[in-house]
C-alpha positions as CSV (number, residue, x, y, z in Angstrom):
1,X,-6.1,-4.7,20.3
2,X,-3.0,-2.6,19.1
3,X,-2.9,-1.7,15.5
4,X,0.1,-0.4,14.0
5,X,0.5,1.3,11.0
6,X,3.1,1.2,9.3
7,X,4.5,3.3,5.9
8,X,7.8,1.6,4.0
9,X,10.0,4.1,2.7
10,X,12.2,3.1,0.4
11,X,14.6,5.9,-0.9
12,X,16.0,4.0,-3.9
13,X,12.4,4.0,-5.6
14,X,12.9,3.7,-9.5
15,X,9.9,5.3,-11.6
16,X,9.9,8.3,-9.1
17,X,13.6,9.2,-8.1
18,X,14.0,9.5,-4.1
19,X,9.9,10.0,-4.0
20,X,9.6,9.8,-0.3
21,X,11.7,12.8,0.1
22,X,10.1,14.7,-2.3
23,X,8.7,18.1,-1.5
24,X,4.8,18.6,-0.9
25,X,4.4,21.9,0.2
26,X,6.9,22.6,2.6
27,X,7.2,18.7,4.1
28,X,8.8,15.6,2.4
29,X,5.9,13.4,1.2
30,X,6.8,10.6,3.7
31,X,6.0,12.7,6.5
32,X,3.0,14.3,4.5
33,X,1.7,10.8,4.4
34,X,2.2,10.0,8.2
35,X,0.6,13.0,9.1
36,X,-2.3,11.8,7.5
37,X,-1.8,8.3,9.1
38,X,-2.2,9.7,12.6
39,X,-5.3,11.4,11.6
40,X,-6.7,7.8,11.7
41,X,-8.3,7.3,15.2
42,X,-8.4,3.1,15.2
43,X,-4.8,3.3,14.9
44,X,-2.6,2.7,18.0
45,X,1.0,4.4,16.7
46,X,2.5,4.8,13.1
47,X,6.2,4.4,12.4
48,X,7.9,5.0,8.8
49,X,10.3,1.8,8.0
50,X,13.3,3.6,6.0
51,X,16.1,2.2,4.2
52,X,18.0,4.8,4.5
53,X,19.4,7.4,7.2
54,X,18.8,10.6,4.7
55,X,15.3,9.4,5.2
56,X,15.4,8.7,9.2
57,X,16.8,12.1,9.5
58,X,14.4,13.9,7.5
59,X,11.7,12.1,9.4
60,X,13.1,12.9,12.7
61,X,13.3,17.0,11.5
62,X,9.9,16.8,11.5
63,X,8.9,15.1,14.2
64,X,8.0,11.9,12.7
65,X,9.1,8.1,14.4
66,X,11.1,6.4,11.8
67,X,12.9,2.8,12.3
68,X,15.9,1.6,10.0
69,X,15.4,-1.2,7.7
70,X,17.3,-3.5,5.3
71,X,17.8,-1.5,1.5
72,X,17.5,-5.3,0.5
73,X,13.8,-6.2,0.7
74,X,11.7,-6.9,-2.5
75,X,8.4,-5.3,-1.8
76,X,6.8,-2.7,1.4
77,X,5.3,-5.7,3.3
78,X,8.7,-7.4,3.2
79,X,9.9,-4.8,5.1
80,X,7.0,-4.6,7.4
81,X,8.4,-7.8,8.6
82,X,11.3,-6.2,10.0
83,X,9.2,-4.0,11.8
84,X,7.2,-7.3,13.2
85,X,10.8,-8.4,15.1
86,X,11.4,-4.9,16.8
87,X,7.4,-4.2,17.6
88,X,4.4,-5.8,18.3
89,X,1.2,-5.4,17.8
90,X,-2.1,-7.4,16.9
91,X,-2.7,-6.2,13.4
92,X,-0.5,-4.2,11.0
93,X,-1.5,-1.9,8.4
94,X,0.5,-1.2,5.5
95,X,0.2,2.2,4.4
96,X,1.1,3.2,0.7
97,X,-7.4,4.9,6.8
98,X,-8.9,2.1,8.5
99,X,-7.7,-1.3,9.7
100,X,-10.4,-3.3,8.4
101,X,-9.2,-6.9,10.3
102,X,-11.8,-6.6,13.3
103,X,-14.3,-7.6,11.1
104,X,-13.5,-11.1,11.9
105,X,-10.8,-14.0,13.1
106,X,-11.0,-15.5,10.1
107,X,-9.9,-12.7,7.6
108,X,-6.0,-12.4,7.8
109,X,-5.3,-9.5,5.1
110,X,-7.6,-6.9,3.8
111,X,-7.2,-4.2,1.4
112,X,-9.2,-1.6,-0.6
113,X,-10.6,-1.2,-4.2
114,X,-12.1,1.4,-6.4
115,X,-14.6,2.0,-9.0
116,X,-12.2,3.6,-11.8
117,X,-13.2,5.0,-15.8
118,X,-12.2,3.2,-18.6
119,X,-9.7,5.7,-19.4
120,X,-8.3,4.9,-16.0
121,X,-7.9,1.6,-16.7
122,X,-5.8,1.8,-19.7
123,X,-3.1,2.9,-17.1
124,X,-0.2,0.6,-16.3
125,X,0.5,2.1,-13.5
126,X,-3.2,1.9,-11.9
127,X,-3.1,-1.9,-10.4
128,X,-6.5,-3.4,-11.2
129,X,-8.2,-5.7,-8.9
130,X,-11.4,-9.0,-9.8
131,X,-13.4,-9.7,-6.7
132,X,-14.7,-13.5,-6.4
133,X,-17.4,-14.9,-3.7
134,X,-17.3,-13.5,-0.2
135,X,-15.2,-10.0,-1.5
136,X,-12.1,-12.4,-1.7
137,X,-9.3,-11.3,-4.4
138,X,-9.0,-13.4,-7.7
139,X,-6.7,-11.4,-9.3
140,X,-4.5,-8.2,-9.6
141,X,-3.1,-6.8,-12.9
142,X,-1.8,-3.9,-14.4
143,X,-3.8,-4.5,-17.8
144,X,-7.7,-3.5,-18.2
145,X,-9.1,-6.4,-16.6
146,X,-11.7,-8.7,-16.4
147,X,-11.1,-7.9,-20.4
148,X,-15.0,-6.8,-22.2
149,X,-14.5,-9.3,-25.0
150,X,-18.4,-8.3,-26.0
151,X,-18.0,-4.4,-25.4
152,X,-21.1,-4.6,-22.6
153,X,-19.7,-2.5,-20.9
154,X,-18.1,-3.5,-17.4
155,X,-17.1,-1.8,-14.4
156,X,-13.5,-2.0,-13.3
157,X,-11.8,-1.7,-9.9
158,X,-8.3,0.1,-8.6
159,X,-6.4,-1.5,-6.3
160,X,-5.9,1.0,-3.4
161,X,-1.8,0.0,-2.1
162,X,-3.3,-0.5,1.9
163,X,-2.9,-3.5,3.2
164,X,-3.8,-5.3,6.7
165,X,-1.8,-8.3,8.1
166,X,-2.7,-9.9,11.4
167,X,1.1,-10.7,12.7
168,X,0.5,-14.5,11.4
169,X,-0.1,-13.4,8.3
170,X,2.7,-11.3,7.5
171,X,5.1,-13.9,8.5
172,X,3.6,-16.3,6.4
173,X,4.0,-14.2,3.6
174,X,7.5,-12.8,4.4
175,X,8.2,-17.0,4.7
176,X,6.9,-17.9,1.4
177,X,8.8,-17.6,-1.9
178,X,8.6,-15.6,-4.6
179,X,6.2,-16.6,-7.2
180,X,6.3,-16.5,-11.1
181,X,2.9,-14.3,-11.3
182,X,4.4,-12.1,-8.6
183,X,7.7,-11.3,-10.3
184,X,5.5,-11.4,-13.9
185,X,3.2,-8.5,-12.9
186,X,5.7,-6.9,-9.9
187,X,2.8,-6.6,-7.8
188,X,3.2,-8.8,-3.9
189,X,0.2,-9.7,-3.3
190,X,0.2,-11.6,-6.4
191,X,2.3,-14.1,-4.1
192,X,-0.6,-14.3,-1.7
193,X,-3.2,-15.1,-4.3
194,X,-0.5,-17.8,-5.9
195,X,-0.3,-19.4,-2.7
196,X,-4.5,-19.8,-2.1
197,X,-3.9,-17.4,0.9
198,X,-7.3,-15.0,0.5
199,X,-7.2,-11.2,0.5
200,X,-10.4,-9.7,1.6
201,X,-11.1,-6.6,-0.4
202,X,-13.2,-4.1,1.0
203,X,-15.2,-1.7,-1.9
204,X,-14.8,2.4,-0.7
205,X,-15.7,5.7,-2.7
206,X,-12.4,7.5,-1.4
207,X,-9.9,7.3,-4.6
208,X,-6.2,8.4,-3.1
209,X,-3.1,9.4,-5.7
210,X,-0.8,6.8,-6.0
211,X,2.8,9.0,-6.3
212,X,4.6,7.3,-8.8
213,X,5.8,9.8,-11.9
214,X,6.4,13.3,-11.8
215,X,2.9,13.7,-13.2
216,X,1.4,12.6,-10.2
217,X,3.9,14.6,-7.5
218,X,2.3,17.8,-9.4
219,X,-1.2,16.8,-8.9
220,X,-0.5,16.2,-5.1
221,X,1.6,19.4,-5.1
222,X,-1.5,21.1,-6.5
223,X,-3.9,19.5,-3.5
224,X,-2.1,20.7,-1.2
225,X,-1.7,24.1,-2.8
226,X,-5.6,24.4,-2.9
227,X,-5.7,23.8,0.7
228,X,-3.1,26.6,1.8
């Protein structure tokens, strides 16, 4: 079975200016994060799906496989579609590791949640996640939710942004429309969940750091400091 992973980077990212090029010790983050990509042994190749030839060049400096997409798609797993059409494999993984899909035929995308604080979850910016029957996805939000109308106390999840298609899957969802809930929360796999298409979502103890202010670049900057 060949699993590819695959990590969108889009230059023209808006709450973080030009994030993927961003310096973490020494190395633009994109290439930082495919490093740690190929550290995962399940995967069969990564490639970095840029929209930009600044980016494809800094890739290439450092020795990293990069692939040109279209500046025009709406969200990462859009643009994993493009990648679909030039390579094949079984299963892609979306990388924002393990591919979780041979678990069984019938689960077609997987991703990861994790227990957060309450403080946590008061973040915009942290994408929460509701779990129904058989670890299926209800719902993803940036608010606090499910909301603790009685104050008993309740134990929210993040959303970790690693997701994995089989091939089907991905072109049913690059196929479908935008939805009002998607476009409402910006979050795409709102558009799965609006369309009764299940996401399987898998509980870990590993939290990552999502990079999306300058707060956050520091405290990767700072991880990576600790480590040299």
């Amino acid at each position: 079975m060949k699993i590819l992973g695959v990590i969108p980077a889009r230059l023209a990212s808006t709450r973080l200016p030009r994030k993927v090029l961003r310096d973490i010790a020494g190395k633009p983050l994109v290439v930082r994060v495919y490093e740690a990509a190929m550290r995962c042994s399940a995967l069969s190749g990564v490639v970095i799906a840029a929209d930009d030839e600044e980016v494809i060049a800094a890739c290439r400096a450092h020795g990293a496989p990069a692939m040109m997409t279209s500046p025009d798609h709406q969200s990462g797993s859009d643009r994993l579609y493009e990648v679909v059409q030039a390579q094949f494999a079984d299963i892609y993984v979306n990388i924002q590791g393990d591919p979780f899909l041979e678990r069984g035929a019938e689960i077609q995308v997987t991703t990861l949640k994790v227990a957060i604080s309450d403080q946590e979850a008061q973040d915009p910016n942290v994408v929460k996640v509701i779990t129904g029957a058989g670890d299926r996805a209800v719902y993803f939000s940036r608010l606090p939710i499910p909301y603790d109308r009685d104050g008993r106390g309740v134990q929210r999840y993040k959303h970790l942004g690693l997701y994995a298609y089989r091939r089907e899957a991905l072109i049913t969802f690059h196929d479908l429309a935008a939805t009002p809930l998607q476009m409402t929360e910006c979050l795409e796999q709102l558009k799965l969940v609006e369309n009764g298409i299940p996401i399987h979502v898998f509980e870990t103890g590993h939290d990552t750091v999502g990079v999306d202010t300058e707060h956050d670049l520091e405290r990767v900057r700072a991880i990576f400091d600790a480590r040299s």
